[in-house]
N, C-alpha and C positions, 0 to 999 in steps of 0.2 A: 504494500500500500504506500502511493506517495502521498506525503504531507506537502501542503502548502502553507508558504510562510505567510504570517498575519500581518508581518511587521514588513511584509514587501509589496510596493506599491505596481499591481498588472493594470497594463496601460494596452489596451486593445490597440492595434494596429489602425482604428480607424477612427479616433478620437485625435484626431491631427487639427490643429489651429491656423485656420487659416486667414493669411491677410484680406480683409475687407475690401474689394474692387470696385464694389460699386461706388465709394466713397473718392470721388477726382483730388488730384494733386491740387485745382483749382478752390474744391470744397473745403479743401486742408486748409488752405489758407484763410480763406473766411473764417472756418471756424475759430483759428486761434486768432485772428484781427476781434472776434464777436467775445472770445475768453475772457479779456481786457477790460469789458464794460464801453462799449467807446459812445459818447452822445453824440455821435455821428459820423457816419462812416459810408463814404459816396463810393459807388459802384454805377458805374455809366452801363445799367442795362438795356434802353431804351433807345437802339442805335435807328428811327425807321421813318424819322420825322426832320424835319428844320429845327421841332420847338419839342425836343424830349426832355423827361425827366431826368436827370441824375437823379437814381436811388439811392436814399437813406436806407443800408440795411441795420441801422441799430433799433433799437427796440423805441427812439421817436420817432421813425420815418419821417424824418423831414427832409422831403423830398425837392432838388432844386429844380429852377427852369434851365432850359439853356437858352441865350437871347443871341438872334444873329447869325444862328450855325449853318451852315453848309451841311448836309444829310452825308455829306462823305467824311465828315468830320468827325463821325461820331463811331466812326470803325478802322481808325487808322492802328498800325500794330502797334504790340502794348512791351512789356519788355520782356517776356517771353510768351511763346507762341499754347506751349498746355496749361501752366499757373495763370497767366494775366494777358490774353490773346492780342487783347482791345484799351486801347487807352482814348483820354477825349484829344482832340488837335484844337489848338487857339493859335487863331489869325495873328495879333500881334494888333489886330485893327478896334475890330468891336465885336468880339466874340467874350463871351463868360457864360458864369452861371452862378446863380445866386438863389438863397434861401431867407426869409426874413431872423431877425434876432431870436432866440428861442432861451426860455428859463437855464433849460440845459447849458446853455453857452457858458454860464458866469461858474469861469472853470476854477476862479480865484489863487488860491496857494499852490497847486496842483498841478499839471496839463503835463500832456503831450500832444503834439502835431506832426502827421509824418506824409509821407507823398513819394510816388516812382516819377521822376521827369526826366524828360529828352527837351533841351531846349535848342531853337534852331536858329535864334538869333540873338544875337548879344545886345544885352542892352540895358535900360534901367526899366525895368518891368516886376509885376507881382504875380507871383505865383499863386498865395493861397492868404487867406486874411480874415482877420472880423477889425476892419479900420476903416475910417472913411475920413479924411484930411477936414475935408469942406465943411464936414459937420460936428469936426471936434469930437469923434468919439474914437480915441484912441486901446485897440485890443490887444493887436499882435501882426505879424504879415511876416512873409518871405518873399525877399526880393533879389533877381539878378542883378548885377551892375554889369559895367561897362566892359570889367577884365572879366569878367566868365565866372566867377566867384558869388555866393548867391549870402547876401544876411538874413538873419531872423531877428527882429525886435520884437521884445515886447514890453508895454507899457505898463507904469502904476498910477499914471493921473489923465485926465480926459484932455489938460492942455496936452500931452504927447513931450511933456520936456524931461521927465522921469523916466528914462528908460534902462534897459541892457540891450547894444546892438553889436553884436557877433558876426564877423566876416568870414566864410570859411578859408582855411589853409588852402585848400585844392579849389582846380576850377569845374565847378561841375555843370556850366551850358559849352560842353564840347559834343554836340550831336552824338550821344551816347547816353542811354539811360543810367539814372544814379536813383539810388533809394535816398531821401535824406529824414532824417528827425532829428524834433529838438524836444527836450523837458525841462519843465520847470519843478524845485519845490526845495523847501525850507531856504529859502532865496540865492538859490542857483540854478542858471541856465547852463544845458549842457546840448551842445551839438554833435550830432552823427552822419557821418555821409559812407554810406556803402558799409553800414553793419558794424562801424567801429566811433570810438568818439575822437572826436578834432579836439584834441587835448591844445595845439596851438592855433585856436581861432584868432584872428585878430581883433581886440576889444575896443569896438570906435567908443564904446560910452558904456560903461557899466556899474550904475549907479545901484545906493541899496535900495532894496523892493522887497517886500512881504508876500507880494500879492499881485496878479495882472489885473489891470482896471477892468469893471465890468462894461464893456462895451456895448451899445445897443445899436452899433453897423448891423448890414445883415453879415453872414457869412459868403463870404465870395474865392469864387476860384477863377483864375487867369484875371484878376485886376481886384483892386480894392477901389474903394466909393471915390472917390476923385479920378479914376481912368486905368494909365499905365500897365496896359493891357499886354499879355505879356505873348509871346510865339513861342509854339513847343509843345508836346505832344505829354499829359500829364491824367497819373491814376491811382489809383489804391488811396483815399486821404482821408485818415479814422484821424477822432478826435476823441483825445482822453480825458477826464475829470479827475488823470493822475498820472504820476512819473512815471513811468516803465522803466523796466532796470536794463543795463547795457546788455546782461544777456535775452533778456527778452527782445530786445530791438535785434541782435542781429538770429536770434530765433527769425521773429517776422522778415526778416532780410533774406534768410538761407531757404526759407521754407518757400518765399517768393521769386527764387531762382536763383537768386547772388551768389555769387561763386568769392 
């Protein structure tokens, strides 16, 4: 008679664990952008019109317009063809897209802002923002300059003279997509380009701040409320009510294709 041990674990041949397929390298990434909490997080599903949606996939759906779009704009390639196929394209002329101010916004002590862009002309242009000059309501913005190099400010007072503005080391509008983000909390700004942090940004003004002012611009992409619209082909842009930590950021970076 053979005994069998009690203490040994039989593993039938056909209780094998298999990786989930149905689940896309595209969906991976969403989900771990959605992990984060973000109040807002644009996904340009809506490719079929002049006048689509950018989709809010966070759990406010606020959803933008696009104003001005060329229908071909809105399926130009993204920075990789299976994670992120499709990015939106902005003219440089009067192309954006905007949502109005939202509770959510007033990110205060907290934030992170991130974004995949290919920019195709150099210039002094805005990427991504809740600021609008003409109306005094200073939030935050990312902007190209003139050398290729892209800043992030962001404000602690509504006149806008309160700031921290951050130049990055690298130049990242060289027709080539870059992942970049920036966070804020316990009163530092910290910049990332390509999964890692620009530990030497150049510091035009870095004054002390507790807190980003609560802005009631709306939130806009390819230009902030006074124009400066910017050229260049840009996607993926969650919005946190908190810092992410540097491995998190190049998590979302690697899982988005960064090499």
């Amino acid at each position: 008679m053979v005994r069998v041990r009690r203490d040994v674990l039989m593993r039938p041949r056909d209780l094998i664990v298999q990786r989930d397929v149905s689940v896309t390298p595209a969906q991976v990434l969403t989900n771990l952008m959605l992990s984060h909490g973000p109040v807002f997080y644009a996904k340009n599903n809506n490719r079929s019109s002049t006048s689509p949606l950018v989709t809010d996939s966070s759990a406010g759906s606020h959803n933008m317009v696009g104003v001005n779009f060329n229908a071909n704009d809105w399926q130009v390639a993204g920075p990789d063809a299976e994670i992120i196929p499709h990015a939106m394209h902005f003219d440089g002329v009067n192309e954006f897209s905007s949502v109005a101010d939202q509770p959510d916004f007033n990110v205060g002590s907290a934030w992170t802002a991130m974004f995949w862009v290919n920019i195709t002309a150099v210039n002094n242009r805005t990427i991504f923002s809740q600021k609008d000059t003409g109306a005094g309501e200073f939030g935050w913005s990312f902007n190209t300059k003139s050398d290729g190099r892209v800043d992030t400010k962001i404000f602690a007072t509504s006149d806008g003279l309160t700031l921290k503005a951050y130049r990055t080391t690298d130049v990242i509008a060289d027709n080539t997509y870059h992942h970049m983000a920036a966070t804020f909390a316990s009163s530092t700004l910290k910049i990332y380009v390509d999964g890692a942090e620009d530990t030497t940004v150049l510091k035009l003004q870095d004054d002390a701040m507790s807190s980003i002012f609560n802005s009631t611009s709306d939130l806009f992409i390819g230009r902030e409320g006074n124009g400066m619209f910017t050229e260049g082909d840009i996607c993926e842009l969650p919005l946190y009510p908190s810092a992410l930590s540097a491995s998190e950021i190049l998590e979302i970076y690697t899982v988005g294709g960064g090499t």
